[in-house]
N, C-alpha and C positions, 0 to 999 in steps of 0.2 A: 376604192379606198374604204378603208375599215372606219362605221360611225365609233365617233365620240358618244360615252354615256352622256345622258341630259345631266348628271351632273358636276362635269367636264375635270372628271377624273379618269387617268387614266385605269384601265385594269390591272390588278397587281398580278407580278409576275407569279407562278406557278411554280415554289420552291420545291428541290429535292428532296425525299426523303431522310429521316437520320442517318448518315452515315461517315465513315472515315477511311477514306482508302489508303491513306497514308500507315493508318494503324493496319488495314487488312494485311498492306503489303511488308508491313513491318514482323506481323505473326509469320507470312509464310518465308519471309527473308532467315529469319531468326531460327525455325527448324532446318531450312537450307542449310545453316552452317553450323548447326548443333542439334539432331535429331533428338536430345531428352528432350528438350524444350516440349517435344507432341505429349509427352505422357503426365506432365503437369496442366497444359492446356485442356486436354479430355477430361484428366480425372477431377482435376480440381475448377476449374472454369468451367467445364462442360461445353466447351467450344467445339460447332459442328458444321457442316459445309454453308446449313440453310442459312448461319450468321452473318455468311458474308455478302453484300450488298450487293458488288460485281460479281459476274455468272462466273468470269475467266477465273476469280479468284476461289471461287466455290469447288469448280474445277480442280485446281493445283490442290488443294485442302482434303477431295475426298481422293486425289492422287495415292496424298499423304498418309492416309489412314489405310489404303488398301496396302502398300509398300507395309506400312507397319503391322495388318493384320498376317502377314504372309511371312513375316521376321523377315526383309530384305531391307538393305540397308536405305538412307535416303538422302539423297545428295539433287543435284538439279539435273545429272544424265538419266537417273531411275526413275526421275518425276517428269517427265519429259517424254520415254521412253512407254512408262504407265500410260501416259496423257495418247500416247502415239497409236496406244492398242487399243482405245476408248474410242476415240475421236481424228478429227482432223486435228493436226497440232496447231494448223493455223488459227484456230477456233479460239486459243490463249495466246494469241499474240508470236507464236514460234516459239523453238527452245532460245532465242534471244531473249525474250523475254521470261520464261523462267531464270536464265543467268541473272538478269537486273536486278532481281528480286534483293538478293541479299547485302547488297546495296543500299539498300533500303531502310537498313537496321540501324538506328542510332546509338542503343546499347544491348548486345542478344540478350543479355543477361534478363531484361526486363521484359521478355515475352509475356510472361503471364499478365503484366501490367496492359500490354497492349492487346492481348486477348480480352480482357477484361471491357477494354473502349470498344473493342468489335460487338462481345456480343450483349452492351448496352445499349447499343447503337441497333440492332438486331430486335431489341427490346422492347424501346421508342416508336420503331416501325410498328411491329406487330400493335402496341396500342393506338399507335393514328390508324390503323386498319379496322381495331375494333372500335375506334370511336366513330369512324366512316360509317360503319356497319352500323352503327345503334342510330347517326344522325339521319342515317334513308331512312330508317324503319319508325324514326318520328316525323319524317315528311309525309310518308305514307299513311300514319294515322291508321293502320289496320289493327294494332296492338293498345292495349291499353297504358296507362303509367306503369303501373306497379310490375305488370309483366315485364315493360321494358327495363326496370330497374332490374328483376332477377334476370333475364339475360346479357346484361350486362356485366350483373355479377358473375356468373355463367365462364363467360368469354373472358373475363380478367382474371378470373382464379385459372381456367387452363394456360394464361401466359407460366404459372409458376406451380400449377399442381403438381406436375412432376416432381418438381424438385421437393416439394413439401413434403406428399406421399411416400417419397423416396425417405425420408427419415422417418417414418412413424412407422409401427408394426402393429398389430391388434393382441394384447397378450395371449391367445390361444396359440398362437402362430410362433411365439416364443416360447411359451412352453411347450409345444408339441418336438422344436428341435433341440429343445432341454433334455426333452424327455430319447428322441434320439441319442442325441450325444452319451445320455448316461448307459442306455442301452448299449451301444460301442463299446462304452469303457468295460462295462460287463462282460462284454463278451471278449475283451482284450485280455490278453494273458501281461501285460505291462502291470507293474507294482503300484506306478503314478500315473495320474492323465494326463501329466505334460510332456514334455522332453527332458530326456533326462541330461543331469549335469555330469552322468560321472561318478558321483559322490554320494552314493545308495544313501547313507545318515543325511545330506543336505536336501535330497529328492525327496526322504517321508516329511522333511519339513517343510518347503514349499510346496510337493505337491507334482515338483518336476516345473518346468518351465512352460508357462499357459501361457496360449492365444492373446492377444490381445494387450498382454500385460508391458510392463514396464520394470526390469532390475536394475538398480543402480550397486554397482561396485565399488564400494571406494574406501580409500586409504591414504595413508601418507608414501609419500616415493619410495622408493626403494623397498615395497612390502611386499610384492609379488603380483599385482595386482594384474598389470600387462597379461604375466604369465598366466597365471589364475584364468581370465575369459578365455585366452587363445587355447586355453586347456577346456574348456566347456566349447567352445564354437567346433576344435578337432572330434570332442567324443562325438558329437552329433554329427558332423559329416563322414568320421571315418569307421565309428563303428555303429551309427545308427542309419549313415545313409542318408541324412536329410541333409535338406539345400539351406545352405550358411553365407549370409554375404559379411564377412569379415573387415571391417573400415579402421583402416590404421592411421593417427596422423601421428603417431609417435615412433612404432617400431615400422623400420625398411621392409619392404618382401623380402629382402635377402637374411634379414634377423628370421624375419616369419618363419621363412622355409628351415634356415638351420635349428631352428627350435622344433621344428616338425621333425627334422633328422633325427635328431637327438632324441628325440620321445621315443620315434619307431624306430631307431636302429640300436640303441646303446653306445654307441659311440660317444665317448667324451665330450660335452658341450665346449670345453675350454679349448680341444684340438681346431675342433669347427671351426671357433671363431678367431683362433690364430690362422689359421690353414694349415694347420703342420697335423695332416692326416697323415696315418701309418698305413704302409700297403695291405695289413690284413686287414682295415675297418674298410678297403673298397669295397668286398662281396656284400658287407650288411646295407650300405652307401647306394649301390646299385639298386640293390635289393627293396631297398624303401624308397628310392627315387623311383622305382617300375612299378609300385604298389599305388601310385598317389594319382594313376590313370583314372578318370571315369569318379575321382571322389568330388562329391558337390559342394566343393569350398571355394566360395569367389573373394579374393582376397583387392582389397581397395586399399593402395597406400598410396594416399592423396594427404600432403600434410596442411591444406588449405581447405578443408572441407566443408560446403556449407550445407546447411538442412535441404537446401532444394534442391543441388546435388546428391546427395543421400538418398533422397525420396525420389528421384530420376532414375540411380542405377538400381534402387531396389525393385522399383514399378519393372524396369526393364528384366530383371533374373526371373520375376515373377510373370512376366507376361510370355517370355521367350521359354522359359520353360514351365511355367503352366504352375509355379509353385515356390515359396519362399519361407523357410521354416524357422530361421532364426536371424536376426542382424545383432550385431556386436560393435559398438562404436568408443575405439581405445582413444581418447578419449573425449569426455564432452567440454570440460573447458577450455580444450584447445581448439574446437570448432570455428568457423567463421561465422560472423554475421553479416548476409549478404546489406543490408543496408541497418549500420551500426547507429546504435540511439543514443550513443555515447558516455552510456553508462554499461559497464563491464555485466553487473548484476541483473539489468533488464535481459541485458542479450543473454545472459547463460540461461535465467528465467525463459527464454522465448526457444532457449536449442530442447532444456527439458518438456516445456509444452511442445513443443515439436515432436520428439522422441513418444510421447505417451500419444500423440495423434498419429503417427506414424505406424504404433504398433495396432493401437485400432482398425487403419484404416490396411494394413496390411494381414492382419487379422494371424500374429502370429507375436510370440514375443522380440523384446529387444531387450541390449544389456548393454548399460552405458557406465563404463568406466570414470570413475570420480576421482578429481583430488580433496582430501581433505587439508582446512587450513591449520596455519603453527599454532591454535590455542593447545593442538594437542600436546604439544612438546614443554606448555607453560603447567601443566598441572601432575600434581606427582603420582596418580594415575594414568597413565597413557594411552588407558582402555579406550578407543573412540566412541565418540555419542554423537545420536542425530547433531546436535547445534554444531558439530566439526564439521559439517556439510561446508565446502567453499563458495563464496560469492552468493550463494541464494539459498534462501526459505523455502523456496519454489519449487528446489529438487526432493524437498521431501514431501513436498504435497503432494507430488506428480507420481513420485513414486509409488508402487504396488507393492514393493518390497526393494531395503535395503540392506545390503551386506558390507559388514564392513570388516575389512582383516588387521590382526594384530599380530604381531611376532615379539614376542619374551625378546629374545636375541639380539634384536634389534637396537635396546636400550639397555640391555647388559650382557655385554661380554660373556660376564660369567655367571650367564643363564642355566638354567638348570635342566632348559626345555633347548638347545640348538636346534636351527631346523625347522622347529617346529613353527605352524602356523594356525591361529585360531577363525575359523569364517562365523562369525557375530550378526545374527540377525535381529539387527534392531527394529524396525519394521515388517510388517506381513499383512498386508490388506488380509487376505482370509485366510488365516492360518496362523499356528503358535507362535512367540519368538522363541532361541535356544543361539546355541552352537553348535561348533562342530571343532574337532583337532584333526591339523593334517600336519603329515611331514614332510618334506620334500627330500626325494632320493636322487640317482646321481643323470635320470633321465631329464629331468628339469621339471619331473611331474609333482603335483599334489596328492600323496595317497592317506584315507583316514587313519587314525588313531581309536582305537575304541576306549573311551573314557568318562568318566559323569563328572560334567562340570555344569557350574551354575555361574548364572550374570551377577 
């Protein structure tokens, strides 16, 4: 028999480390049945095999990651199947037990939430680790105080060095790829450093469409506005070649496409969208239908679309193929807010903050289509101004630049200008304000007007 301490207390039991396996199994459940889930977990949580408590689960996770570095898909036969070529599968319980997993999920939706408890729990560990570690080395008495205090400090700053050093840069280090970059531009036979729009007069005024940045487009309905971006997202994929992920929550793919028809073939937009094509527009029909091969336009027409949707198939164009040049989102106040704060204002404030972190951390621009509200229809100017921004403030703080369109036409008949459209930059984080005139021809395109007009 085991003695009783002389102080006839029993010994306390010897608790588990932090952890939550229910959250473990709820992260790998949750990519099981929605593989974007992995690419907000990494990028944004930073969640990695060593966070998870159980070995089995560590396992299934760096499955996961190898399936996704290799762009194959990931479902519980790949994960399973991965696990098969690694190890004995017995080792995680069988592929029975990768099936259960997703089972496991209460809402997928909230993976990153539960990522989040995994690897706080991961967190917790690691400092009862290092406080083990500091309390030997004061049993041992080989260290003085002060030393132990700085290796404590030591081992608690590497719990989060990373993450910290990960946001700092030393300015030499900024400017030397400043200095890069202008170098490039130098050597670029391009008129702008950004992308362009299209719209040679709109490009020497922004500059062309920068990294990073954030355009908002907006107007009241019926201004062109839809057309207008899907006309910047096309130049860049069809005649520039770069990769576009295009998010619709207003126009169908089936608008989308017949709007692309229409551009590239001449054909009447108005036949298109009856259906009452004539037998000679089939060769131009074909012809632009076989052209649209191999162009890097990812077109999203999701009319429920939330920010961490958005940021899942972007992360995914960009990780699969190596690159993402521009996102276009038609438009922002119709966006979802995955968990609504019930105020209309906060959540459009929270899709623009969204949008402007999105294009940072994508490191390319975005162009988010705006409504503006009816003050503008109350005042006998119609010309829009920042405060016609709808629902929030927020969008114009967020904003790098705002473009807003006006049409003469629109508010009189017997305009002097049909047609025609004015793109108004009322905003330019670095660079002028101005305009621009454009017309619309019978392609459904925007083309400029050479004119001098003032605000």
């Amino acid at each position: 028999m085991r003695a009783t301490p002389a102080n006839g207390h029993q010994p306390a039991a010897v608790s588990a480390p932090p952890h939550n396996l229910e959250a473990e199994k709820s992260v790998l459940g949750a990519v099981l049945l929605d593989e974007r889930h992995l690419h907000a977990l990494v990028a944004d949580e930073h969640l990695q095999p060593e966070h998870f408590f159980r070995e089995q689960h560590r396992h299934v996770f760096a499955a996961m990651l190898r399936l996704h570095e290799h762009g194959r898909q990931i479902d519980h036969l790949t994960v399973a199947e991965t696990l098969r070529e690694q190890r004995p599968l017995e080792q995680v319980g069988g592929a029975e037990a990768i099936d259960e997993l997703a089972g496991w999920v209460p809402v997928a939706g909230h993976a990153r939430e539960y990522g989040r408890i995994v690897r706080d729990n991961a967190l917790l560990r690691a400092l009862l680790r290092i406080t083990y570690e500091i309390q030997a080395q004061v049993a041992e008495r080989r260290r003085g105080g002060e030393e132990l205090i700085e290796e404590a400090e030591r081992l608690i700053f590497a719990l989060r060095g990373h993450d910290v050093l990960a946001k700092q840069r030393l300015l030499e280090h900024a400017v030397a790829d400043e200095l890069e970059r202008l170098e490039q531009a130098a050597n670029d036979r391009r008129e702008v450093p950004g992308l362009s729009t299209g719209l040679r007069e709109l490009d020497q005024l922004l500059g062309g469409l920068q990294d990073g940045r954030l355009y908002v487009l907006a107007a009241r309905p019926a201004m062109g506005k839809s057309l207008l971006a899907l006309q910047f997202a096309r130049h860049a994929a069809v005649r520039e070649r770069q990769r576009v992920l295009f998010a619709s929550l207003e126009m169908s793919e089936s608008e989308t496409a017949r709007r692309h028809l229409a551009a590239e073939t001449g054909v009447d937009p108005g036949r298109l969208h009856l259906g009452k094509v004539k037998p000679e527009d089939w060769p131009a029909l074909l012809k632009g239908a076989g052209e649209t091969a191999g162009i890097p336009f990812h077109l999203l027409d999701d009319g429920d679309l939330s920010l961490f949707r958005l940021r899942a198939h972007a992360r995914q164009i960009a990780v699969r193929y190596d690159e993402l040049r521009l996102i276009v989102v038609d438009y922002l106040q119709l966006m979802r807010a995955e968990q609504p704060s019930g105020s209309r204002v906060e959540d459009v404030s929270e899709f623009s903050r969204g949008l402007k972190r999105l294009a940072r951390e994508m490191k390319c621009p975005v162009i988010a289509v705006a409504q503006l509200s009816r003050a503008v229809e109350q005042r006998p100017d119609k010309r829009p101004v920042l405060s016609d921004l709808r629902e929030s403030g927020q969008i114009e703080a967020d904003a790098d630049c705002v473009m807003m369109l006006y049409r003469d036409d629109y508010y009189d008949r017997d305009s002097e200008r049909p047609g025609e459209m004015d793109i108004i930059i009322r905003k330019n984080r670095q660079g002028p304000l101005g305009q621009i005139s454009t017309r619309s021809d019978n392609r459904l395109r925007y083309l400029p007007i050479e004119r001098d007009t003032d605000l």
